[in-house]
PDB file of N, CA, C and O in Angstrom:
ATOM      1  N   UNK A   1     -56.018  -5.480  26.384  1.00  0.00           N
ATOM      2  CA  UNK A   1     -56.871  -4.834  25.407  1.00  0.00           C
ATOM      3  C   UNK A   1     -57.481  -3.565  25.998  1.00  0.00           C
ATOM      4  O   UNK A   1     -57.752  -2.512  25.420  1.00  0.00           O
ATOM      5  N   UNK A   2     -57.667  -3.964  27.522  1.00  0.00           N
ATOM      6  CA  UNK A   2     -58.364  -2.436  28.233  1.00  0.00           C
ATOM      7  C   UNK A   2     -57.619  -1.406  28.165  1.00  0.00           C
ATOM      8  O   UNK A   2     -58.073  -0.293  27.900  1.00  0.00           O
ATOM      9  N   UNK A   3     -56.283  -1.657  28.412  1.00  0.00           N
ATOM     10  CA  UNK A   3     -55.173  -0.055  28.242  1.00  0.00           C
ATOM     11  C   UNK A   3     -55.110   0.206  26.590  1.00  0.00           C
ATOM     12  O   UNK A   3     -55.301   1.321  26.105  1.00  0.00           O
ATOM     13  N   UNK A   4     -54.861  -0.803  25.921  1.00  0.00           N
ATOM     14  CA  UNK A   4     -54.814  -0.320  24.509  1.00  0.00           C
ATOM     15  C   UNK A   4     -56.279   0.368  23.826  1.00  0.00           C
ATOM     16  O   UNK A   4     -56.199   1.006  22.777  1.00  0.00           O
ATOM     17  N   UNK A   5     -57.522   0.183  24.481  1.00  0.00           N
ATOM     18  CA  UNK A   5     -58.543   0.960  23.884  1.00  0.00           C
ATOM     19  C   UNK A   5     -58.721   1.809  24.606  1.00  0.00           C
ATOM     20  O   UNK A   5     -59.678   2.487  24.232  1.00  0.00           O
ATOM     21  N   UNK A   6     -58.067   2.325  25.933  1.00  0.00           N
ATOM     22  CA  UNK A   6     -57.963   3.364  26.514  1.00  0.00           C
ATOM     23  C   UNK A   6     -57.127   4.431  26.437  1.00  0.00           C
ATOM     24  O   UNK A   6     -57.463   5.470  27.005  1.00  0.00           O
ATOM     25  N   UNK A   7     -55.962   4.366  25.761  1.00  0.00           N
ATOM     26  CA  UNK A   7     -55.251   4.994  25.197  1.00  0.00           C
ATOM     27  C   UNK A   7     -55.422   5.313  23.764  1.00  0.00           C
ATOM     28  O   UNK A   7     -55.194   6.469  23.406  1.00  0.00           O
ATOM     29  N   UNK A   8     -55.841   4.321  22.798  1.00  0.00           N
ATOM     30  CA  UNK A   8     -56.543   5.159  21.925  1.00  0.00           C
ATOM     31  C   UNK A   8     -58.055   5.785  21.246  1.00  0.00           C
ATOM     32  O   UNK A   8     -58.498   6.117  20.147  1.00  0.00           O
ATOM     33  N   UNK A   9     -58.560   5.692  22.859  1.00  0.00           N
ATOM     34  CA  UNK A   9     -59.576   6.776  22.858  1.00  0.00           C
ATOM     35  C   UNK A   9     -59.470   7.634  23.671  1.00  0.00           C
ATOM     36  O   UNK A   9     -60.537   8.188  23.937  1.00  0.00           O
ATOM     37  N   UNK A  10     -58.331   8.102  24.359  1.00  0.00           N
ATOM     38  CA  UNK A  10     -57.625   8.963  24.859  1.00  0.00           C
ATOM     39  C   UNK A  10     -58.773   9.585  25.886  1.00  0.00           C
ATOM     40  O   UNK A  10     -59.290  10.697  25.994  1.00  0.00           O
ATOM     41  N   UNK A  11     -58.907   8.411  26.537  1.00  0.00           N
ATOM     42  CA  UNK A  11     -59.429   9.080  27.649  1.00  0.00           C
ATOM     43  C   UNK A  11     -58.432   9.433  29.058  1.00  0.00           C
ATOM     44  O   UNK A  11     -57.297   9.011  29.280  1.00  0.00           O
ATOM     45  N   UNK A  12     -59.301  10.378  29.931  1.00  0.00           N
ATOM     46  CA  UNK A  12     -58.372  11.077  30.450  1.00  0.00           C
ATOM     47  C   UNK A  12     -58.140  10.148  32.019  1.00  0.00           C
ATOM     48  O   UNK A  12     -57.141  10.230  32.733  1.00  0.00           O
ATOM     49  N   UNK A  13     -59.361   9.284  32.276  1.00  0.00           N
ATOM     50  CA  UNK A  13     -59.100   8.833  33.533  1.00  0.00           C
ATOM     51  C   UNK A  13     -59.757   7.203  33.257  1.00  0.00           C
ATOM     52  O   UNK A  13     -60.286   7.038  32.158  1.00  0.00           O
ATOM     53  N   UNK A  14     -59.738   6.298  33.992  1.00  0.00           N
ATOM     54  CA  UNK A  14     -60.124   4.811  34.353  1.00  0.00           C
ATOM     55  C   UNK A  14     -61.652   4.855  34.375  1.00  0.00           C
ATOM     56  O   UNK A  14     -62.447   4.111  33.800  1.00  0.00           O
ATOM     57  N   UNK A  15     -61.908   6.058  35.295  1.00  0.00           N
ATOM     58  CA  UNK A  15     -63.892   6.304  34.984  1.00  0.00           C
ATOM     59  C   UNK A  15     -64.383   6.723  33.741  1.00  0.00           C
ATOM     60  O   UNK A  15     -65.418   6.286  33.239  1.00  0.00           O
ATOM     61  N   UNK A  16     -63.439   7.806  33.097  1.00  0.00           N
ATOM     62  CA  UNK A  16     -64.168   8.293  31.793  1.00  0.00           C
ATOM     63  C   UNK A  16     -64.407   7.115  31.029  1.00  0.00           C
ATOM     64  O   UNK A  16     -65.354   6.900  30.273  1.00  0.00           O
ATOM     65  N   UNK A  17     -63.173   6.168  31.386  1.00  0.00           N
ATOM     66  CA  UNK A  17     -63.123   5.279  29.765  1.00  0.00           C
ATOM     67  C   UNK A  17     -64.246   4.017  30.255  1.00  0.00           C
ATOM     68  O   UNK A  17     -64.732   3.222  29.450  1.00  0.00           O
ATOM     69  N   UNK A  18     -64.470   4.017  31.378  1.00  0.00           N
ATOM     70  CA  UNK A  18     -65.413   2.575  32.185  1.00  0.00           C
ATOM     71  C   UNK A  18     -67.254   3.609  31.517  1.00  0.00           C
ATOM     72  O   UNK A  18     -68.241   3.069  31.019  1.00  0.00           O
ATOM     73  N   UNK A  19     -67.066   4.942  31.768  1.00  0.00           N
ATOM     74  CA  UNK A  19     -68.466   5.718  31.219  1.00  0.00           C
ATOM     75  C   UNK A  19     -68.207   5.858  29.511  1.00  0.00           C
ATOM     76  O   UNK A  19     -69.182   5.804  28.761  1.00  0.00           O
ATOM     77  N   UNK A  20     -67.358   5.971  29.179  1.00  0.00           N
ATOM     78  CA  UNK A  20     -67.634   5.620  27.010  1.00  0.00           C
ATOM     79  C   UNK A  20     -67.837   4.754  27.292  1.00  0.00           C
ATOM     80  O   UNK A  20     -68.950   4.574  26.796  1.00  0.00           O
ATOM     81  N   UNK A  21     -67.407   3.303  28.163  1.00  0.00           N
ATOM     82  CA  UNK A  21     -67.606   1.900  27.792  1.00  0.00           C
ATOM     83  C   UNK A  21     -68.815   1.443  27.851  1.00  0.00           C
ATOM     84  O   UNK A  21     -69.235   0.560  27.104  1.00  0.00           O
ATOM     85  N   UNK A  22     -69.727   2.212  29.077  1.00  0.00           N
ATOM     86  CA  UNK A  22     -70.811   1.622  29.386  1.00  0.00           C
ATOM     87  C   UNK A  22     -71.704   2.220  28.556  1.00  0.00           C
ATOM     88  O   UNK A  22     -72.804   1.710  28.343  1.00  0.00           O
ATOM     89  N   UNK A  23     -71.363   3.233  28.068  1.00  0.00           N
ATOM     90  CA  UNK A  23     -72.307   4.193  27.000  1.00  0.00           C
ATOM     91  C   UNK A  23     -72.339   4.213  25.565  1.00  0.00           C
ATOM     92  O   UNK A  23     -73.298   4.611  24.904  1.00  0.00           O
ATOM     93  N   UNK A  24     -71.056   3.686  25.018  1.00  0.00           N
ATOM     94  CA  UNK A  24     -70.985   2.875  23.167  1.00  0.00           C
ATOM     95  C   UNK A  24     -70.394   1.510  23.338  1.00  0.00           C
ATOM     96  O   UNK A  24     -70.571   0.639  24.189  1.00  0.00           O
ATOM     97  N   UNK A  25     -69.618   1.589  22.245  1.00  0.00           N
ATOM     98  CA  UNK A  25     -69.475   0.306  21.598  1.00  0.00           C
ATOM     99  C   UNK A  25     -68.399  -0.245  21.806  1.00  0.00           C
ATOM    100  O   UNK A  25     -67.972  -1.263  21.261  1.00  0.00           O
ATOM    101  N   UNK A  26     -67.778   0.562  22.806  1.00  0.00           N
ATOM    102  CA  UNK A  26     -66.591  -0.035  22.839  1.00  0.00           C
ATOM    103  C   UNK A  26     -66.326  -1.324  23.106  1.00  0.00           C
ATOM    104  O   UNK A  26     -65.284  -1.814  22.672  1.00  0.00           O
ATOM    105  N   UNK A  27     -67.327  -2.174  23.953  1.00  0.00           N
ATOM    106  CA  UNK A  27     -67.320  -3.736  24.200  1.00  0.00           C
ATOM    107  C   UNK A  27     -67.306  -4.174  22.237  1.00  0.00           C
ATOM    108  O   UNK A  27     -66.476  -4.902  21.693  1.00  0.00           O
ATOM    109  N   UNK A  28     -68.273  -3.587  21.674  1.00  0.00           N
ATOM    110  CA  UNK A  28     -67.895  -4.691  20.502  1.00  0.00           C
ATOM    111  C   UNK A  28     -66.403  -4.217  19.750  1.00  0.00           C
ATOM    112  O   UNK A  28     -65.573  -5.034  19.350  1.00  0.00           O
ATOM    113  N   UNK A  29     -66.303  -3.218  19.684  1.00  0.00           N
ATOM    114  CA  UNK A  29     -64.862  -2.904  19.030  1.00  0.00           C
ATOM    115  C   UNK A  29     -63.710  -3.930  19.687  1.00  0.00           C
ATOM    116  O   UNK A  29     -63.276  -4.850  18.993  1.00  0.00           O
ATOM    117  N   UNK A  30     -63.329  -3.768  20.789  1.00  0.00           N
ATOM    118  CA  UNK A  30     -62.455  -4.293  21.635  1.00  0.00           C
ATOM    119  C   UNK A  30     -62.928  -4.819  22.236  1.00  0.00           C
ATOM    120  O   UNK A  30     -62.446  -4.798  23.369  1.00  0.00           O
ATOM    121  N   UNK A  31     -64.236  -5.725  22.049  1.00  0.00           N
ATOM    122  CA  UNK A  31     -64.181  -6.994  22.730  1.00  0.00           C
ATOM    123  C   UNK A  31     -63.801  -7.376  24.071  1.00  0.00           C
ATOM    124  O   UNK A  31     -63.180  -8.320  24.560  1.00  0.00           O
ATOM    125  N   UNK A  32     -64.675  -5.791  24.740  1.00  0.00           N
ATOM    126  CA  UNK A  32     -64.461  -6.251  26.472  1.00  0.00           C
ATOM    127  C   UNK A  32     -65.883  -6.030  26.781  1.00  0.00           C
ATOM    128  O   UNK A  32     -66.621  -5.368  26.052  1.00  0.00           O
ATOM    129  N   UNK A  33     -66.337  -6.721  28.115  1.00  0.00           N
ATOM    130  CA  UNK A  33     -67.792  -6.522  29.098  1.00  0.00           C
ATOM    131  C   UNK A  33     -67.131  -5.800  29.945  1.00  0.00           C
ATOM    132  O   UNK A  33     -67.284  -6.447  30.982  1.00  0.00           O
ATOM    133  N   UNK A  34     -66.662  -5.131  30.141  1.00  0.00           N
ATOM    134  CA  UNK A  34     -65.837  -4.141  31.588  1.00  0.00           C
ATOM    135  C   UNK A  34     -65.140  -3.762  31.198  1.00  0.00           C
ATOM    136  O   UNK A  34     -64.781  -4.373  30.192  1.00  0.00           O
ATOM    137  N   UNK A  35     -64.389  -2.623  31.511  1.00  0.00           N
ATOM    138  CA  UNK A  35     -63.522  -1.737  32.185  1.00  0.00           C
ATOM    139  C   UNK A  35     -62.964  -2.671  33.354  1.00  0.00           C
ATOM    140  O   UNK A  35     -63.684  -3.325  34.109  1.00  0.00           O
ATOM    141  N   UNK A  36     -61.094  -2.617  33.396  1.00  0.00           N
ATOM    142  CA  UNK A  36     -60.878  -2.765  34.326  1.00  0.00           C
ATOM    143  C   UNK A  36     -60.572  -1.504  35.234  1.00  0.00           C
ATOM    144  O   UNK A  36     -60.460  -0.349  34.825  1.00  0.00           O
ATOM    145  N   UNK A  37     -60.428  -2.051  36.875  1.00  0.00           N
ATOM    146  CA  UNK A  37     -60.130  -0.640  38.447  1.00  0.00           C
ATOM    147  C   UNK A  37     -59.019  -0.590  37.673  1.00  0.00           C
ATOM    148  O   UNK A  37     -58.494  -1.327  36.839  1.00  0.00           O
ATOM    149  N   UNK A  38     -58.721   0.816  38.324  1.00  0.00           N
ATOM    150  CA  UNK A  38     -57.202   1.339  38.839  1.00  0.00           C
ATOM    151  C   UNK A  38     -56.452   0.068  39.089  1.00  0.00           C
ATOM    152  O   UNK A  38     -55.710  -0.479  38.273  1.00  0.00           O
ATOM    153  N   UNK A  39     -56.728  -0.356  40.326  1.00  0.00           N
ATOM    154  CA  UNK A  39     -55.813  -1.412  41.033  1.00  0.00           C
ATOM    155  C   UNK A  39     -55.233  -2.646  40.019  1.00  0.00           C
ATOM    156  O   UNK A  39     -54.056  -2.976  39.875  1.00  0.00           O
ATOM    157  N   UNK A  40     -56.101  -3.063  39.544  1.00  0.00           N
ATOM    158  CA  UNK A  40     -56.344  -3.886  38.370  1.00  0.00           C
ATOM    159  C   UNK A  40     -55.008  -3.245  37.051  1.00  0.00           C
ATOM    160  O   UNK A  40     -54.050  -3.979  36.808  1.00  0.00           O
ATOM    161  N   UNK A  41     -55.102  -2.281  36.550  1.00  0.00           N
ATOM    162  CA  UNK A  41     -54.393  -1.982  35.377  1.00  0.00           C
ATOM    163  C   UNK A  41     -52.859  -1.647  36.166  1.00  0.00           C
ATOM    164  O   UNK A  41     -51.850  -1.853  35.493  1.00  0.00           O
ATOM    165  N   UNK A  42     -52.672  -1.052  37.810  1.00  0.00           N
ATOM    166  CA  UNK A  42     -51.401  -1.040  37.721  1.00  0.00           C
ATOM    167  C   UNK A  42     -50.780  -2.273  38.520  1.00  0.00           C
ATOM    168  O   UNK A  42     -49.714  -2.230  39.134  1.00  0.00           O
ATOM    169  N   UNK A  43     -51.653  -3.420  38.407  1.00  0.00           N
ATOM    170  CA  UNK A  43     -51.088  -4.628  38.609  1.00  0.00           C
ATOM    171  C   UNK A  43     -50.893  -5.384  37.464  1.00  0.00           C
ATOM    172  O   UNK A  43     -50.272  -6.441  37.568  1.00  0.00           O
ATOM    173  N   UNK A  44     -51.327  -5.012  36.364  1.00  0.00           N
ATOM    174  CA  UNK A  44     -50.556  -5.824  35.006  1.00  0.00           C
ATOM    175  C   UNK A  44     -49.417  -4.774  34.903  1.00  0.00           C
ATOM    176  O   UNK A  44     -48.344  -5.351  35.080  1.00  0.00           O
ATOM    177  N   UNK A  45     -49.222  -3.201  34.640  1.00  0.00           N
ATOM    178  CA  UNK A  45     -48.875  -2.676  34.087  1.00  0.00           C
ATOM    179  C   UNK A  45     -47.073  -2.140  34.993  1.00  0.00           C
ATOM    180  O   UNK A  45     -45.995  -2.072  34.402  1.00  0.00           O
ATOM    181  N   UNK A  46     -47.292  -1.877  36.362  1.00  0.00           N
ATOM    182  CA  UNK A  46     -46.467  -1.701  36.996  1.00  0.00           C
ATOM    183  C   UNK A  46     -45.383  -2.890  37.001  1.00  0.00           C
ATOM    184  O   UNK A  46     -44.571  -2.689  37.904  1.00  0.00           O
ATOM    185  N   UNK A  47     -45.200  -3.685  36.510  1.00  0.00           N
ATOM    186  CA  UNK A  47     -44.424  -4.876  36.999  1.00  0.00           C
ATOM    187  C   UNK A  47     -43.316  -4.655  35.526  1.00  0.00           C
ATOM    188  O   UNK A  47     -42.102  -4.847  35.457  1.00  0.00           O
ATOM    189  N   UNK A  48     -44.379  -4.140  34.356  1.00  0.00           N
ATOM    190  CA  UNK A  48     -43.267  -4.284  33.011  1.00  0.00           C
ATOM    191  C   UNK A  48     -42.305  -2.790  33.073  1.00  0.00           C
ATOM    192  O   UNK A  48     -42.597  -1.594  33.090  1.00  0.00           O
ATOM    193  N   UNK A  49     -41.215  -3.455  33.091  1.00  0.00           N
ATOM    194  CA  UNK A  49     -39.788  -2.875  32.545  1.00  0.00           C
ATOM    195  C   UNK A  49     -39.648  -2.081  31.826  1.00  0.00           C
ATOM    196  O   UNK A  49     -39.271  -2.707  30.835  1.00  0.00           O
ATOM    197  N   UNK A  50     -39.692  -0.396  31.387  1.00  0.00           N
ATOM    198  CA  UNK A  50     -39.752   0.381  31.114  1.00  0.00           C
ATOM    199  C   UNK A  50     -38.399   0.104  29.504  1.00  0.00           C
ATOM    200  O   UNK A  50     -38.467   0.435  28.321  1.00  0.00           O
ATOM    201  N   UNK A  51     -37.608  -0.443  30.110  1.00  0.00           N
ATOM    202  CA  UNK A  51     -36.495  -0.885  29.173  1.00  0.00           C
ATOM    203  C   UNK A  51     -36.757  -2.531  28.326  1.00  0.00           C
ATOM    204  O   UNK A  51     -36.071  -3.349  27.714  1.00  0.00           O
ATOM    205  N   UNK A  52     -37.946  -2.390  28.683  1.00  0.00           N
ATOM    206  CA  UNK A  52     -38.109  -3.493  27.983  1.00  0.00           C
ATOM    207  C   UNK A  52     -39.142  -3.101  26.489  1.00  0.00           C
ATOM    208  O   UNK A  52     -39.378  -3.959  25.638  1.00  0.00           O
ATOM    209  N   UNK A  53     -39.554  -1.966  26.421  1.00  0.00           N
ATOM    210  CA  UNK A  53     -40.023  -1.686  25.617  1.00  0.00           C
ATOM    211  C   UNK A  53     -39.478  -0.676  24.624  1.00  0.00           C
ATOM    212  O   UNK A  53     -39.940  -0.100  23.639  1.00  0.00           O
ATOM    213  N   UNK A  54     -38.080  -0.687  25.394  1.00  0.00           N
ATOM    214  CA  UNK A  54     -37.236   0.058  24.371  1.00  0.00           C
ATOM    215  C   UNK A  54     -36.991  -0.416  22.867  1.00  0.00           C
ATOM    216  O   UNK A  54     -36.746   0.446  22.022  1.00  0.00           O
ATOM    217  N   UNK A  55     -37.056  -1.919  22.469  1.00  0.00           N
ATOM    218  CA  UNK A  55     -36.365  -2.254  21.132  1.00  0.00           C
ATOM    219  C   UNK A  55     -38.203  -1.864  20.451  1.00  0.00           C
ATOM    220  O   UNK A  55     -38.030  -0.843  19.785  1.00  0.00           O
ATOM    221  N   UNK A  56     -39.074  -2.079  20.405  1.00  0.00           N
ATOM    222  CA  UNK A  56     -40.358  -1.203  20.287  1.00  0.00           C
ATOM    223  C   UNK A  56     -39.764  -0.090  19.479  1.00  0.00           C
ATOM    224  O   UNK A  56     -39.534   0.137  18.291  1.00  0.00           O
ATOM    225  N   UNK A  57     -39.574   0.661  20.934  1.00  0.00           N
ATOM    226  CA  UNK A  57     -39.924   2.328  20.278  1.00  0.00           C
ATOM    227  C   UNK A  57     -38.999   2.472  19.472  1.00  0.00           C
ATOM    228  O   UNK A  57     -39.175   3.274  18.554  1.00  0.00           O
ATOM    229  N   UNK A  58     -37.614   1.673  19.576  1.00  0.00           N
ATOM    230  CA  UNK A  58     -36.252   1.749  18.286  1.00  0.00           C
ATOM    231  C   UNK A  58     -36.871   1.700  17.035  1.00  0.00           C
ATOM    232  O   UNK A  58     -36.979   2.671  16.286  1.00  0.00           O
ATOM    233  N   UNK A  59     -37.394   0.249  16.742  1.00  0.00           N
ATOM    234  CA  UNK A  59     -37.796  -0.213  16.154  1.00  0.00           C
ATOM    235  C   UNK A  59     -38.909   1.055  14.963  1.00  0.00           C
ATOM    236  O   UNK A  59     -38.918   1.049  13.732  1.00  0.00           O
ATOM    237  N   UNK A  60     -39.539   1.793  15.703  1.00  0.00           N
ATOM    238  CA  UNK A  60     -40.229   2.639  14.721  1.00  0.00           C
ATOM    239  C   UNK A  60     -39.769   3.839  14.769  1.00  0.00           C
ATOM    240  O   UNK A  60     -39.809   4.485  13.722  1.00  0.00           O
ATOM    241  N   UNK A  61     -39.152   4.533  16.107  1.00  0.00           N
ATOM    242  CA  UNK A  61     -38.322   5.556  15.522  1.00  0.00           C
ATOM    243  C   UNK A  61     -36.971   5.616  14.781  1.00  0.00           C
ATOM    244  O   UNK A  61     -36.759   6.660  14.165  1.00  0.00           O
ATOM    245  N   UNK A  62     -36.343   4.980  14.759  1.00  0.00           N
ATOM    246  CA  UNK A  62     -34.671   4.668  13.900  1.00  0.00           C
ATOM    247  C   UNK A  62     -35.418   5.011  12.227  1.00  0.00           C
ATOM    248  O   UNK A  62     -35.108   5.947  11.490  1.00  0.00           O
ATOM    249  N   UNK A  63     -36.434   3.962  11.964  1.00  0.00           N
ATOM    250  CA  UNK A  63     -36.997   4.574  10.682  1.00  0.00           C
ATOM    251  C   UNK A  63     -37.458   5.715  10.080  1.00  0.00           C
ATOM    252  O   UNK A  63     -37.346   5.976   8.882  1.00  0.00           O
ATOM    253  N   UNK A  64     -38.007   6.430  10.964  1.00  0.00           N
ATOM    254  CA  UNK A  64     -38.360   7.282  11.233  1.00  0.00           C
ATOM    255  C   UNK A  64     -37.356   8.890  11.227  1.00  0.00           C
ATOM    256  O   UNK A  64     -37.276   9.890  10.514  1.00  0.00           O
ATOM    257  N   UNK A  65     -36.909   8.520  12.112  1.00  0.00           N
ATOM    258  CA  UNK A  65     -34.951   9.614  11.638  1.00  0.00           C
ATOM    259  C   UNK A  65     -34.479   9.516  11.086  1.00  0.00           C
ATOM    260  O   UNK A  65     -33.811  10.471  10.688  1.00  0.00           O
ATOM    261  N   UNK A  66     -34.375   8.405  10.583  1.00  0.00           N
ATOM    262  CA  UNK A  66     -33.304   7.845   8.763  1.00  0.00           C
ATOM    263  C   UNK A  66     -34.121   8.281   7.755  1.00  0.00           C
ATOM    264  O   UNK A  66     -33.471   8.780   6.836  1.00  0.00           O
ATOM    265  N   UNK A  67     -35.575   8.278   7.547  1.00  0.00           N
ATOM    266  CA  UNK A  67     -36.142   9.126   6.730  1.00  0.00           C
ATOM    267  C   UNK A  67     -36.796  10.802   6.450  1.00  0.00           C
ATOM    268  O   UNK A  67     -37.469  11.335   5.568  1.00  0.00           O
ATOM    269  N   UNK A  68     -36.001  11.343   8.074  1.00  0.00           N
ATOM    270  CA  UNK A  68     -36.129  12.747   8.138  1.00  0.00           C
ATOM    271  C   UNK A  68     -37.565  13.194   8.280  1.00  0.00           C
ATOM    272  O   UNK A  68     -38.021  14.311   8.039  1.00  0.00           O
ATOM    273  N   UNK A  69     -38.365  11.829   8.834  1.00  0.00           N
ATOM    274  CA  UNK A  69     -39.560  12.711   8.813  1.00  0.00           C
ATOM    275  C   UNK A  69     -39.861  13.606  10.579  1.00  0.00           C
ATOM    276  O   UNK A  69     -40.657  14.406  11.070  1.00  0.00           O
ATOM    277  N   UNK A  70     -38.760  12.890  10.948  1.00  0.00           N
ATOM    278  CA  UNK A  70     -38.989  13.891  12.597  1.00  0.00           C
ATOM    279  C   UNK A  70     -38.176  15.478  12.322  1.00  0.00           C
ATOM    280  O   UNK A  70     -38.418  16.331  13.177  1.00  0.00           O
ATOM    281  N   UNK A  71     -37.510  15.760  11.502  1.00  0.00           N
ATOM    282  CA  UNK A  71     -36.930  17.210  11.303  1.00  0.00           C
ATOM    283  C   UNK A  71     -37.718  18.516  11.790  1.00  0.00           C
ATOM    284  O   UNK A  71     -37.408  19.524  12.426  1.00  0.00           O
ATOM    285  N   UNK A  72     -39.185  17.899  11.037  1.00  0.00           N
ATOM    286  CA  UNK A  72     -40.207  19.321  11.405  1.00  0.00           C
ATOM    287  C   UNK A  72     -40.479  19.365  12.744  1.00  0.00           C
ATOM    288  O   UNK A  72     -40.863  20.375  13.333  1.00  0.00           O
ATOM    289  N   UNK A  73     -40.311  18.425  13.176  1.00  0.00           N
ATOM    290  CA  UNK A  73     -40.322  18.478  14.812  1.00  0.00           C
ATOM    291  C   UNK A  73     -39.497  18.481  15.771  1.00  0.00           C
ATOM    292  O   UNK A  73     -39.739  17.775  16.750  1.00  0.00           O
ATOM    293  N   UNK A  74     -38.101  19.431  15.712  1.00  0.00           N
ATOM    294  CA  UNK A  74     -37.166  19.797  16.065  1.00  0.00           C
ATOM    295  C   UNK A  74     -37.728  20.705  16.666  1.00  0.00           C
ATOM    296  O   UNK A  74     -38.583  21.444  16.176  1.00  0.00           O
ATOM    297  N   UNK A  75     -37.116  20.761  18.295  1.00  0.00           N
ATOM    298  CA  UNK A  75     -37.960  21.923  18.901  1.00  0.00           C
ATOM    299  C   UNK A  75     -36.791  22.658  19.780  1.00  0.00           C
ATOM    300  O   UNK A  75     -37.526  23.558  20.185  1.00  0.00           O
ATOM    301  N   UNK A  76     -35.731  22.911  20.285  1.00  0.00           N
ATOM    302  CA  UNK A  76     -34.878  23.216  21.238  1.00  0.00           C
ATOM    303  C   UNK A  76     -33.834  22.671  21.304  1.00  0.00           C
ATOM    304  O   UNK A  76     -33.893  21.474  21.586  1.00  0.00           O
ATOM    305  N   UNK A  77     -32.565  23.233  21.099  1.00  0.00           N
ATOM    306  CA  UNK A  77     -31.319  22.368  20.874  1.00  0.00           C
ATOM    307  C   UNK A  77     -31.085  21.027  20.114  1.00  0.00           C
ATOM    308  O   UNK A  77     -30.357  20.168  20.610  1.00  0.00           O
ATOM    309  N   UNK A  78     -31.697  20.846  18.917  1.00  0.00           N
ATOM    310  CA  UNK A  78     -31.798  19.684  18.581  1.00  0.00           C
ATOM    311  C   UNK A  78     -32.945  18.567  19.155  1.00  0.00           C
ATOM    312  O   UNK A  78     -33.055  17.483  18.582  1.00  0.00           O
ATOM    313  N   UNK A  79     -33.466  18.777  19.878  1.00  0.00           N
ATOM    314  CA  UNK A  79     -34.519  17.575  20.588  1.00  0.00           C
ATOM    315  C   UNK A  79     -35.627  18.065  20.308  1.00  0.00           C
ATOM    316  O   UNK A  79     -36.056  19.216  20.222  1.00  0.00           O
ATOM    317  N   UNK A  80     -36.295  16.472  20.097  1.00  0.00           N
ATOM    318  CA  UNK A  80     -37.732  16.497  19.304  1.00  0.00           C
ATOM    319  C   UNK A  80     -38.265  16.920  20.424  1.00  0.00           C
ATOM    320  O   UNK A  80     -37.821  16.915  21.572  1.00  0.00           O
ATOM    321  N   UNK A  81     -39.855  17.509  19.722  1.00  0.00           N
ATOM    322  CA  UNK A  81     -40.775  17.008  20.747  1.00  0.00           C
ATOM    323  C   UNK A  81     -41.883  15.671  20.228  1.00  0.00           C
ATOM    324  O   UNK A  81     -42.641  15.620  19.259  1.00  0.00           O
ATOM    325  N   UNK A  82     -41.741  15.159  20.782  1.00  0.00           N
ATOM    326  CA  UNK A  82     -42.753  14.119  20.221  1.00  0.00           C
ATOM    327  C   UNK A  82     -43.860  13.557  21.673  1.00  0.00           C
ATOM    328  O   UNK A  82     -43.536  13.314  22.835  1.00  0.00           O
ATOM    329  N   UNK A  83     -45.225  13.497  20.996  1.00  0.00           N
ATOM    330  CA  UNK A  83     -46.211  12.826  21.475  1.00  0.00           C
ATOM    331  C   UNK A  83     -46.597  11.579  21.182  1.00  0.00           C
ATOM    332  O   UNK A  83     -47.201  11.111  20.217  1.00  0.00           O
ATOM    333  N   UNK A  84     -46.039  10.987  22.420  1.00  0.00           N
ATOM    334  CA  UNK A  84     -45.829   9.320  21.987  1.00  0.00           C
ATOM    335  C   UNK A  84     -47.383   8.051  22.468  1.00  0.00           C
ATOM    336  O   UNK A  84     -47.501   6.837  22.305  1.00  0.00           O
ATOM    337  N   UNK A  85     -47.994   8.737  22.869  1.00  0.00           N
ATOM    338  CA  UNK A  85     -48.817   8.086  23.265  1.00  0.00           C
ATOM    339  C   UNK A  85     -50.483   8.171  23.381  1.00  0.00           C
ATOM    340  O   UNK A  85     -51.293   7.808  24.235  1.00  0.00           O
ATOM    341  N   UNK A  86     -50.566   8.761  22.234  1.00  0.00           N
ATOM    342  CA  UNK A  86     -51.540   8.333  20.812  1.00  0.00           C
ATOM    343  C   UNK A  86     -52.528   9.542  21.340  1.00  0.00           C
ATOM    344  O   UNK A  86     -53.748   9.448  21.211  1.00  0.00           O
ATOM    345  N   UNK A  87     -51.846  10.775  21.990  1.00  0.00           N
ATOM    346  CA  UNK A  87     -53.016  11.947  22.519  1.00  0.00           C
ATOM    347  C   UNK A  87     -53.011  12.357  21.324  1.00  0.00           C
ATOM    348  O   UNK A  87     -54.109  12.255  20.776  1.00  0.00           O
ATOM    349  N   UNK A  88     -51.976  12.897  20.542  1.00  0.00           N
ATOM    350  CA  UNK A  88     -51.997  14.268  19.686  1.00  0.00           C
ATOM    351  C   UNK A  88     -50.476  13.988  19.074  1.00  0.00           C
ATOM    352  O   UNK A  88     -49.964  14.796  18.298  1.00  0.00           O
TER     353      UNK A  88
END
């Protein structure tokens, strides 16, 4: 839950998001008392399989190209640019 409300409050580092945490609401939104360390998030996070989250991202982009809504975002030889991870 700590990386997923840290990514979409797009903070930029492990301290910023531990200082919104200690400073709003984020404990009641997402339902944490802490921020987890560094050490902490790339010991859940380092271990998962990069290809394992491939049928995921299929999963919403395939729809996504079959309905032409990535076209406007054709940027250089055919390849998107896309921002996949909830900055912008």
């Amino acid at each position: 839950m700590s990386a997923f409300a840290m990514l979409s409050l797009t903070s930029p580092s492990l301290l910023a998001f531990d200082t919104q945490r200690a400073e709003g609401n984020v404990g009641t939104i997402y339902g944490m008392a802490h921020g987890p360390c560094d050490t902490h998030m790339r010991e859940r996070l380092d271990p998962v399989s990069p290809e394992s989250l491939r049928p995921l991202f299929q999963s919403v982009f395939r729809p996504l190209q079959r309905g032409k809504a990535l076209e406007p975002m054709v940027f250089f030889n055919g390849c998107s640019l896309l921002a996949l991870d909830g900055t912008g």
